[in-house]
C-alpha positions in Angstrom: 22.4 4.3 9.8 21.4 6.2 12.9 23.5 5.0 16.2 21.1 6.5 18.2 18.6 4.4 20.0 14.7 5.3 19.7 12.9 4.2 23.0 9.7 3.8 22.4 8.1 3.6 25.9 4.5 2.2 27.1 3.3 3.7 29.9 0.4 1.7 30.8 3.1 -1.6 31.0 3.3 -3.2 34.3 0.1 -1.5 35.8 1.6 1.5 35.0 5.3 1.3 36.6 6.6 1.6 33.2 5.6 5.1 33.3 6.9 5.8 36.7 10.6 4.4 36.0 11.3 4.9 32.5 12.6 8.3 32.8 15.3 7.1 35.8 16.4 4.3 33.9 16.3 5.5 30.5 18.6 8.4 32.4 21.0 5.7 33.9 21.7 5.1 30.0 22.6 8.4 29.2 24.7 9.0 32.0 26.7 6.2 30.4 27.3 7.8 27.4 24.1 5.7 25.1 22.4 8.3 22.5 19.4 8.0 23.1 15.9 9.0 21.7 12.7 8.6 23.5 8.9 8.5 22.5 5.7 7.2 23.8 2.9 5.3 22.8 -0.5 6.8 23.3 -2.4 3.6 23.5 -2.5 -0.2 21.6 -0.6 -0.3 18.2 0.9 2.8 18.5 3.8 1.7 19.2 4.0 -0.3 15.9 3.4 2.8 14.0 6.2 4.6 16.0 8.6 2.1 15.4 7.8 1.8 11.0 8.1 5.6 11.0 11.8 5.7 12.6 12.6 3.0 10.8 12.1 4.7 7.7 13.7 7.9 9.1 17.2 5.4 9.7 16.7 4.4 13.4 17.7 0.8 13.6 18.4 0.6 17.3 15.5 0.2 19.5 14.5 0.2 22.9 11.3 -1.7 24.1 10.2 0.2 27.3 7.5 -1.9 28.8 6.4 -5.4 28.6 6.6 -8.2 25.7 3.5 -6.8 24.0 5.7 -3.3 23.7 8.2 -5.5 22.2 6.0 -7.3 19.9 4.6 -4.2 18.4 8.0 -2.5 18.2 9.1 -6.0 15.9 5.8 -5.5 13.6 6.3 -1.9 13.2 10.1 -2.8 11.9 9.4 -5.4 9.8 6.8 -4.3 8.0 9.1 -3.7 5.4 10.2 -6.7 5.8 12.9 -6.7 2.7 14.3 -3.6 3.9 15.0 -4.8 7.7 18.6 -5.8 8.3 20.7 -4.5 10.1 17.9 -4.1 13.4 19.1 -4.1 16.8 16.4 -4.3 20.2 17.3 -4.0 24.0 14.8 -4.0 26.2 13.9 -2.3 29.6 11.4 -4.7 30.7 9.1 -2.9 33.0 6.2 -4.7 31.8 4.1 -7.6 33.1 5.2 -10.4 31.4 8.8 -10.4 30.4 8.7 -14.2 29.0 11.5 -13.8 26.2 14.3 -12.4 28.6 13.8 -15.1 30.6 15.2 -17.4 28.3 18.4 -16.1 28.7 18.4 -14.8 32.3 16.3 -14.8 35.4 17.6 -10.8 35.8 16.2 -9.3 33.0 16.4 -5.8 34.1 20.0 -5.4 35.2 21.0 -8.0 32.6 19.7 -5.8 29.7 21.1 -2.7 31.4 24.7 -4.4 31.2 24.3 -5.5 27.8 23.2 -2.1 26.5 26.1 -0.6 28.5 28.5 -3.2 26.8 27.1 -3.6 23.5 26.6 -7.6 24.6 24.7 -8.8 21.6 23.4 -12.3 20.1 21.5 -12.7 17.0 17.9 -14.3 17.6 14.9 -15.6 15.2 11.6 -14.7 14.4 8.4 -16.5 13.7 6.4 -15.4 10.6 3.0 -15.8 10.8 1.0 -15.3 7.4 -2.8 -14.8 7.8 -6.0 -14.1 5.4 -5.0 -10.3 5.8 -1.7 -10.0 6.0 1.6 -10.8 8.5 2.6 -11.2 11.8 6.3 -11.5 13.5 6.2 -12.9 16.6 9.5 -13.3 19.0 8.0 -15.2 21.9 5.1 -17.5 20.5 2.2 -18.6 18.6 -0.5 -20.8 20.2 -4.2 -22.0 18.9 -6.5 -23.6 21.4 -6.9 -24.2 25.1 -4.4 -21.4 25.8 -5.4 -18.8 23.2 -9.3 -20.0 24.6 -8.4 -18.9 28.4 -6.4 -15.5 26.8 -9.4 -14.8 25.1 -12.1 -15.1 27.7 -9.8 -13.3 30.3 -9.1 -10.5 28.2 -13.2 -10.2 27.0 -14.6 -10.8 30.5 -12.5 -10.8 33.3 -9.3 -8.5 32.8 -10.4 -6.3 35.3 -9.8 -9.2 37.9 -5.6 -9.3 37.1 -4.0 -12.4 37.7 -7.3 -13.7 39.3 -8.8 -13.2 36.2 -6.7 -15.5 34.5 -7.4 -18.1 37.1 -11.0 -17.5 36.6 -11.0 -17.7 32.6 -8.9 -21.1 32.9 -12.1 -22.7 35.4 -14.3 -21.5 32.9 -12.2 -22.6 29.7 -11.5 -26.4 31.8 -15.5 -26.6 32.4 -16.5 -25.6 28.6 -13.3 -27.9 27.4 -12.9 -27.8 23.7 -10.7 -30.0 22.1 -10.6 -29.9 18.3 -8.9 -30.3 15.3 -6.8 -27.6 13.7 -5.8 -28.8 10.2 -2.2 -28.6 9.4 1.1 -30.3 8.4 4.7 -29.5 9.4 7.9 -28.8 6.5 7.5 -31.6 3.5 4.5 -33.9 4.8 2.0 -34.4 2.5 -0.8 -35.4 4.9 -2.8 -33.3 6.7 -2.8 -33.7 10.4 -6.4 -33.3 11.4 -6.3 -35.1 14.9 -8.3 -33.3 17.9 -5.8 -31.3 20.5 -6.1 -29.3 23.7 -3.7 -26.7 22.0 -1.0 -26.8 19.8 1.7 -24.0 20.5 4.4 -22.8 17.4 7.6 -21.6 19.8 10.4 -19.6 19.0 11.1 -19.1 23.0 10.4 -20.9 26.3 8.4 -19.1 28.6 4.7 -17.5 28.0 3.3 -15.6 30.6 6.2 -14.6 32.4 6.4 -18.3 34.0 4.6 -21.0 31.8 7.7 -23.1 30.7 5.2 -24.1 27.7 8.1 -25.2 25.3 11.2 -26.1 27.6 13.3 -27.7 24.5 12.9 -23.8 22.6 16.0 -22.1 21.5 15.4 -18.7 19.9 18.5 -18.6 18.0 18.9 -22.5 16.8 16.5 -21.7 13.5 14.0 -23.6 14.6 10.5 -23.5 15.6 9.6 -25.7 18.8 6.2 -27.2 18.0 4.2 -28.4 21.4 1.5 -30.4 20.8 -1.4 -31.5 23.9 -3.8 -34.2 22.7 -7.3 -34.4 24.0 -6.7 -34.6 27.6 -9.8 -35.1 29.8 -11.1 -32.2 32.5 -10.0 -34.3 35.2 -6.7 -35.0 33.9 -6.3 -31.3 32.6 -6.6 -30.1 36.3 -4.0 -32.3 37.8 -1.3 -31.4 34.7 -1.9 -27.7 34.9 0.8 -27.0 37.4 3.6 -28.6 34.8 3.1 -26.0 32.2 4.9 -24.3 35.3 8.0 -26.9 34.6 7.8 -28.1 31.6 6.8 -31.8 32.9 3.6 -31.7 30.7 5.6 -33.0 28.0 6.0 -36.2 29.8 2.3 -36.9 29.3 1.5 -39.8 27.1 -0.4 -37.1 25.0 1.7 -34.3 25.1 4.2 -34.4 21.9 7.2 -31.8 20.8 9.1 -31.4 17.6 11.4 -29.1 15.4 10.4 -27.7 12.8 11.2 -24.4 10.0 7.5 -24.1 8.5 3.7 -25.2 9.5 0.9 -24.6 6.8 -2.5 -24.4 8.0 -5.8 -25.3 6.1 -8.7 -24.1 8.6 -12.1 -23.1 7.9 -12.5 -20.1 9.4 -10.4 -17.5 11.8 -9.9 -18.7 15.6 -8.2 -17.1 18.5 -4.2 -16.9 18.3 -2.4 -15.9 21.5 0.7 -13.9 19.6 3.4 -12.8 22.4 0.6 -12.8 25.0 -2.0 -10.7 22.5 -4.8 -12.3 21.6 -5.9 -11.6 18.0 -8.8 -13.4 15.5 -6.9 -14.7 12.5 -7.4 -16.8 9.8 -3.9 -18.5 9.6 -2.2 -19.9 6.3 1.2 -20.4 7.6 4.1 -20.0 10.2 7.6 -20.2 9.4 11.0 -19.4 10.7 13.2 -16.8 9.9 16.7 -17.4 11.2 18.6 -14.6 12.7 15.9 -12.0 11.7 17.6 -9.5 14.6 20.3 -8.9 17.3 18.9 -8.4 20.7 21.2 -6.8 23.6 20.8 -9.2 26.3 
């Protein structure tokens, strides 16, 4: 195996500060004695690519430079060879927007991944496997289908140009054209179908989406589980007045609002729909999610 680490680095993360710092803390490593390689992406999915190709060249120690979506690809472009994929290991330099998964385990993500990288602090973590019409996704953070994929999707198509007000803007609009519906599906060994209406259901290997939505506050990336958040079909009235508890996790105490463990979630839909994967929105037509338990080590 190579000991060296590739960092694969995004320079459009985090408005573009991921381009600025990189160099100075990627340098603070090798001051300290880390071996370490570095490479950037040229735009989306590249790093994905990058990553497949050094892990068939022996890397097996990665850096994420950038954001969760950085992270994300740098996962896919692993495990695309899925068979052939132990023995993995992922820090992060999180000079990216979001950050959600670090925050799991620390409200200092930066310095915290710093010192672990330094001290070789490591702790083995899942990943969710999501199989789709044309092919597979991992996902370390989250899958979700509905109200929160909805408001990803129309911010991203319409008003990304707006930042953070765009989100804001792509939630009104989502709250005013609500759509609650029915994604068929049935958790483990149940035979029946669950085809009840929802605001969104969300498949969690973590607790935080968005940097601050505490979506799934019962999540635990390394307890081989997946947290599955359910939200009934809440009116508009009563959807504005819980919004601010995604922020702390109080939204489960609604009378609609529903969690549960679970390893593996089949899915019988009718066509694709909007998936928010790790903060990416992509159209899929889903078959299945499922757990796999200690897929990596992550220095944190």
């Amino acid at each position: 195996m190579n000991e060296t680490f590739l960092a694969i680095v995004n320079p459009a993360a985090g408005g573009g500060r991921s381009a600025q710092r990189a160099g100075t803390e990627l340098s603070r490593l090798k001051e300290k004695g880390l071996r370490i390689d570095v490479i950037a992406s040229a735009g989306p999915g590249h790093a994905t690519d990058l990553a497949n190709e050094a892990f068939e060249q022996g890397y097996r120690r990665f850096l994420a430079v950038g954001g969760d979506g950085t992270a994300h690809e740098i996962i896919n472009g692993i495990f695309r060879q899925a068979t052939a994929a132990s023995g993995v290991e992922l820090g992060f330099l999180p000079l990216g927007t979001g950050n959600s998964f670090l925050r799991d385990f620390t409200n200092n993500g930066a310095e915290c991944s710093l010192e672990a990288l330094l001290n070789g602090r490591k702790r083995r973590v899942d990943l969710l496997r999501l199989e789709h019409s044309a092919g597979t996704i991992y996902s370390f953070n989250l899958l979700s289908v509905g109200f929160t994929a909805d408001v990803g999707a129309l911010t991203n198509r319409v008003f990304k140009g707006f930042g953070h007000l765009g989100y804001l803007l792509g939630v009104f609009v989502r709250v005013v054209q609500l759509n609650r519906r029915a994604f068929k599906m049935r958790c483990d060994d149940e035979r029946e179908w669950d085809e009840r209406r929802c605001l969104f259901l969300s498949f969690n290997n973590s607790k935080y989406t968005g940097g601050t939505m505490l979506i799934a506050p019962n999540a635990d990336p390394c307890d081989g589980f997946i947290e599955y958040v359910r939200w009934g079909p809440i009116g508009r009235l009563g959807l504005l007045k819980m919004l601010p508890r995604l922020y702390d996790g109080t939204h489960l105490d609604h009378p609609l609002a529903a969690r549960r463990a679970v390893k593996r979630v089949e899915f019988e839909l009718d066509a694709p729909v909007d998936v928010m994967i790790d903060g990416e929105i992509i159209t899929l037509h889903c078959r299945s999610v499922e757990i796999v338990p200690g897929a990596m080590e992550v220095y944190i």
